[in-house]
C-alpha positions in Angstrom: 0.0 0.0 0.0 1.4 3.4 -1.1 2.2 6.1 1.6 0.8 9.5 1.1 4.1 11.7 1.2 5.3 13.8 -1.7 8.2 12.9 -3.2 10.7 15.7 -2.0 13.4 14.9 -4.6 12.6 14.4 -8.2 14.4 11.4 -9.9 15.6 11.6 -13.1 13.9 10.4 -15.8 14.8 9.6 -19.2 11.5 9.3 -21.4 12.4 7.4 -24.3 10.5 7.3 -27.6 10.8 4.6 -30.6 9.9 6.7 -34.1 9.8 5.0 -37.3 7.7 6.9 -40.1 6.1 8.8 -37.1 5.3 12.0 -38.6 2.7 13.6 -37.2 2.4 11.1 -34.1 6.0 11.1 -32.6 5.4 15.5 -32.9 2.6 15.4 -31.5 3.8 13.4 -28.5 6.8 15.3 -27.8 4.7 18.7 -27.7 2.1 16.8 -25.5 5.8 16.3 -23.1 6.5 19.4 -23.0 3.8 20.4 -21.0 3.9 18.0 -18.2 4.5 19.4 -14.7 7.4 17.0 -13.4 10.3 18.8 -13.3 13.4 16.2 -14.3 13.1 14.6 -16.9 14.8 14.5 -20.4 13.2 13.3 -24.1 15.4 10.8 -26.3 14.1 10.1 -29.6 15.5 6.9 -31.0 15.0 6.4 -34.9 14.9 3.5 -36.3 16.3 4.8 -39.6 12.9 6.7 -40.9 12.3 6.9 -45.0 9.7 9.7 -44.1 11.0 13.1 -43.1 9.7 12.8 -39.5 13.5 13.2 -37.8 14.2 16.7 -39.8 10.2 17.4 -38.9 11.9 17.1 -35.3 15.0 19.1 -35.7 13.2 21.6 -36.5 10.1 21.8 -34.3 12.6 20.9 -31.3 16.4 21.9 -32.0 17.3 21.1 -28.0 15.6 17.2 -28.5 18.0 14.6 -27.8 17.7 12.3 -31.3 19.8 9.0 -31.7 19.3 7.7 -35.4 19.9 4.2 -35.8 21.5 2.8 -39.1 18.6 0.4 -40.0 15.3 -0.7 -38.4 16.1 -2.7 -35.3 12.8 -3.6 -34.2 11.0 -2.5 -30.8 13.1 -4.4 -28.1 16.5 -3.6 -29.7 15.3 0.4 -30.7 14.4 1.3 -27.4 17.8 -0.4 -25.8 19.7 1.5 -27.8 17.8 4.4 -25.7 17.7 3.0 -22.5 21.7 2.3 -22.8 22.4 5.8 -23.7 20.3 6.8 -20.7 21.7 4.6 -17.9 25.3 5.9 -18.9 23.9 9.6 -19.1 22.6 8.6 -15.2 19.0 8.5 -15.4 17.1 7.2 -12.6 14.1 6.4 -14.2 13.2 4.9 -18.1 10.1 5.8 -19.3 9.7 3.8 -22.6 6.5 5.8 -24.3 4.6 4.9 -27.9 5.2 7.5 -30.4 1.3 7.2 -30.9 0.0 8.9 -27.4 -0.8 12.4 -25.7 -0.3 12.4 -22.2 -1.7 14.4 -19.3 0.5 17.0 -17.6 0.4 15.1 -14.2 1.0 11.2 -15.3 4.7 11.3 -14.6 4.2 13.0 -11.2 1.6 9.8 -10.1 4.0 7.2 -11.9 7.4 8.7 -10.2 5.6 9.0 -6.7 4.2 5.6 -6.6 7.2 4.0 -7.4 9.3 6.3 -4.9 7.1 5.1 -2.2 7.2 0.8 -2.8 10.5 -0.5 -2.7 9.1 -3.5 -4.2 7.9 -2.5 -7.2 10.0 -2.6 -10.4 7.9 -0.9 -12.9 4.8 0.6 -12.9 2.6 2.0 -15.7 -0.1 4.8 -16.3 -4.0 3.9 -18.1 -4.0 3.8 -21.0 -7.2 5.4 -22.6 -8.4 5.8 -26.1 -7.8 9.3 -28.1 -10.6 8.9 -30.2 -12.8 8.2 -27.3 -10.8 9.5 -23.9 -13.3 7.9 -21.1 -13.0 4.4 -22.6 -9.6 2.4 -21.0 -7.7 0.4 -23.8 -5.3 -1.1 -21.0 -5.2 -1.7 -17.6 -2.3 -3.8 -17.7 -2.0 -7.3 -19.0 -3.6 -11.0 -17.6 -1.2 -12.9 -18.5 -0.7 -17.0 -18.8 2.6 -18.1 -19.4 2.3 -21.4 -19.8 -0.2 -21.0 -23.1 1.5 -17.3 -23.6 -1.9 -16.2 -24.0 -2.1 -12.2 -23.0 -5.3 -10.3 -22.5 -5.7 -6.5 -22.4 -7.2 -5.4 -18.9 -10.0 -3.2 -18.8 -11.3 -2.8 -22.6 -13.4 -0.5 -23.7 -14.4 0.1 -19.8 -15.3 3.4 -18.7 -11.9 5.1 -16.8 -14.0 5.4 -13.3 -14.0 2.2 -12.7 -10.3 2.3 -12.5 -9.4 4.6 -9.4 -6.4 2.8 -7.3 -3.1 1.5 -7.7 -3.4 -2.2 -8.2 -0.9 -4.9 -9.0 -1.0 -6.2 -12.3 0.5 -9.7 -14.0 2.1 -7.7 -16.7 1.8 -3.7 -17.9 1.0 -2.6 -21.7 4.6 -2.0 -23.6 2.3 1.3 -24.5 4.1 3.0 -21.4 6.5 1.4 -18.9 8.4 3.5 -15.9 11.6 1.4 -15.1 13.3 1.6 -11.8 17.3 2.1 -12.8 18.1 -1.2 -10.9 16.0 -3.3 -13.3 18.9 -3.0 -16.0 21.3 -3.6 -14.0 19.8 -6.3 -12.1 17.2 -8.1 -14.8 18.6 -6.6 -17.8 17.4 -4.8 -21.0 14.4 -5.6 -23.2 15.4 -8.9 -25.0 16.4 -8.0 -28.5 15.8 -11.8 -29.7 11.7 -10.4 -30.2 11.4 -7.6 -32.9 7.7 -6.4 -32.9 5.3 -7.8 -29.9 5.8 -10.0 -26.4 8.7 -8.2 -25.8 7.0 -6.7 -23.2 5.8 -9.7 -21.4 8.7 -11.2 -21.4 10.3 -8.4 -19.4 7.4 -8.4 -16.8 7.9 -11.8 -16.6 11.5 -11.7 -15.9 11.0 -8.7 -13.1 8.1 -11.2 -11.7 11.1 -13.8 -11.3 13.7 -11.7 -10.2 11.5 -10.7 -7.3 10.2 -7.6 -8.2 6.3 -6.4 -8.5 3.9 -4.6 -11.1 1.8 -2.1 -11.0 -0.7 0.1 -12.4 -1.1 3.7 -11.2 -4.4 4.9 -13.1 -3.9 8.4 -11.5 -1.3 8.8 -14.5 -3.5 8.7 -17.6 -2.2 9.1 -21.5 -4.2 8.9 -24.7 -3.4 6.0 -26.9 -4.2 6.5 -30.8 -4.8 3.1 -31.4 -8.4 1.9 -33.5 -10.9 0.6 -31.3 -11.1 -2.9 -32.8 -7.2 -2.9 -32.5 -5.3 -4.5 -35.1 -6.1 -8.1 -35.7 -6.5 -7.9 -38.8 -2.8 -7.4 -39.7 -0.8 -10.4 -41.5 2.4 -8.3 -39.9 1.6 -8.1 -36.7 0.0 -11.4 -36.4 3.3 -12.4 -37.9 5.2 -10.6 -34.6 3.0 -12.2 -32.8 3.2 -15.8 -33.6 7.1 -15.8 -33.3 7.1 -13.4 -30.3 5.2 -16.4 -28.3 7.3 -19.4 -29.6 10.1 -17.5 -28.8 8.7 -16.9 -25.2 8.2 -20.7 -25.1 11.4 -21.8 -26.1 12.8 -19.6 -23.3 10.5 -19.9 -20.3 8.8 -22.9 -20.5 9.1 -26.2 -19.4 8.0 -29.0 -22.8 5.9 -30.7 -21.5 3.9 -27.7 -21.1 3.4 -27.3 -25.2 0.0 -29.2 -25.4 -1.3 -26.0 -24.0 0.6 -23.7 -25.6 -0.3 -25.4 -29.1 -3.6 -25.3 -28.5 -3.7 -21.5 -27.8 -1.5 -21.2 -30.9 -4.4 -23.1 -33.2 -6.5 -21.1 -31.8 -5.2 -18.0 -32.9 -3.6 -19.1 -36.3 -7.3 -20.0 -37.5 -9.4 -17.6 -35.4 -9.8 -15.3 -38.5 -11.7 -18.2 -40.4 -14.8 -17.3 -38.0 -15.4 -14.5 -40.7 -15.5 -16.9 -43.7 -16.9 -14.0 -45.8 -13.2 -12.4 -45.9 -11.7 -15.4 -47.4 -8.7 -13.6 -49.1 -8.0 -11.8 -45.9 -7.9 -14.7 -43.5 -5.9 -17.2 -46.0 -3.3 -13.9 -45.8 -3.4 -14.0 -41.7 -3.3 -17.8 -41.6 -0.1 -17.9 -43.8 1.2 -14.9 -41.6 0.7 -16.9 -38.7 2.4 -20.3 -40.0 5.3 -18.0 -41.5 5.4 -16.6 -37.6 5.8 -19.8 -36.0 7.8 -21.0 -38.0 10.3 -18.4 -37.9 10.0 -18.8 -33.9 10.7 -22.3 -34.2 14.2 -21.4 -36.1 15.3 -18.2 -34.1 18.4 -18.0 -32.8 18.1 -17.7 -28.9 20.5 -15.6 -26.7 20.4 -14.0 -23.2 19.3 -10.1 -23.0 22.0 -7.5 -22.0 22.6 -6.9 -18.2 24.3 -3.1 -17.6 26.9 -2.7 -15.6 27.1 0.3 -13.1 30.3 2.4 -13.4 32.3 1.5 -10.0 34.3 4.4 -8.4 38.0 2.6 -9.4 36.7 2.6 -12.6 
């Protein structure tokens, strides 16, 4: 249970945000930051080598922006490390990793930073995520979460905002926005650059989870994601992500003799699009997506995620 005191020093915090093609999005969230009330804080905008003109959109709008440009598109895991490590050598206490695609309220950080100050236990914590087009509606409360079947279900859709009023611990938190206590890189380690698009996330809750550390959601710190009601199932690409991201989970985390389950939640989402037989052309695209996705899962390399090191005073 959190205390009520202030916080009396403001921690650091590097806000990190992922652009690729994100003109007007990644603008428009960088002008929503500049209007929060926390005092500490600094924007890093990693690209992940943009065709669009978004990055010179940037430069121009904000000439004192921090900008890192990648040479190619490394994905969402390995784009935002590249942030967090410039961060955690720059001495940040906090990472907030933030979607190009929100507006925030001025206050969020404040709630995020002051719950987290107050429990020792907790690793990360993250705001509610509501809806842009429609602002009362949540589109996540944080993440249920079954590892075993790495099956993942968004908390809170499409509920009205009220019904969310206290902090509350949470399986796992939407990659949408995540605070990160410094300690979690040094201690867990970065996001795991073996995932490119999707579980990512989940796999870092889970690895806080077993390292000891808590999760939870503060939904006093709200932001505005611009993300379609109906999501984005009906994607061959992200279904694609999707697919690998979870075999890739399995292979790591899992125990075999767990994979009856986790191949029956798998069937179940390679031929759930068939229960709109009407969009024939569309599904037989999302079921190949799917196969392609675990497939490529199955043959993925596998390595361990970076751990940073803290700088020692002898060097």
């Amino acid at each position: 249970m959190a205390t009520k005191k202030k916080i009396k020093k403001f921690p650091h915090v590097a806000i990190i945000i992922l652009n690729w093609k994100g003109d007007p999005e990644t603008l428009d969230c960088v002008a929503s930051l500049q209007k929060i009330n926390y005092p500490n804080y600094t924007i890093v905008v990693v690209d992940n080598h943009s065709p669009d003109q978004s990055v010179a959109k940037l430069r121009q709008r904000f000439p004192q922006l921090k900008i890192i440009v990648n040479p190619r598109n490394l994905g969402f895991a390995a784009g935002n490390n590249v942030g967090l490590r410039w961060a955690f050598a720059q001495g940040a206490d906090y990472f907030l990793l933030l979607n190009n695609d929100t507006e925030v309220e001025p206050d969020f950080l404040d709630h995020l930073v002051n719950y987290a100050e107050n429990n020792s236990h907790l690793g990360m914590v993250g705001p509610l995520s509501c809806y842009y087009s429609q602002p009362e509606l949540v589109q996540s409360a944080g993440i249920k979460f079954n590892p075993r079947a790495v099956e993942a279900q968004q908390i809170g859709v499409h509920q009205p905002r009220d019904q969310f009023t206290q902090p509350s611990a949470v399986p796992c938190l939407n990659g949408v926005a995540l605070l990160v206590k410094r300690e979690i890189l040094s201690r867990v380690g970065l996001l795991d650059e073996d995932y490119f698009l999707y579980t990512e996330e989940l796999d870092w809750c889970y690895r806080l989870q077993k390292a000891g550390y808590q999760l939870a959601l503060v939904p006093s710190a709200v932001i505005y994601h611009k993300i379609p009601l109906r999501g984005r199932q009906d994607n061959p690409f992200v279904l694609y992500h999707r697919l690998r991201g979870r075999v890739i989970f399995f292979r790591k985390h899992i125990p075999p003799y767990y994979f009856p389950f986790f191949f029956w939640s798998l069937l179940k989402l390679i031929f759930w699009p068939w229960r709109k037989p009407q969009k024939a052309r569309l599904n037989f695209k999302l079921t190949l997506a799917a196969l392609q996705g675990f497939f490529s899962g199955l043959r993925a390399p596998l390595t361990q995620p970076v751990i940073l090191k803290e700088e020692t005073a002898d060097g």
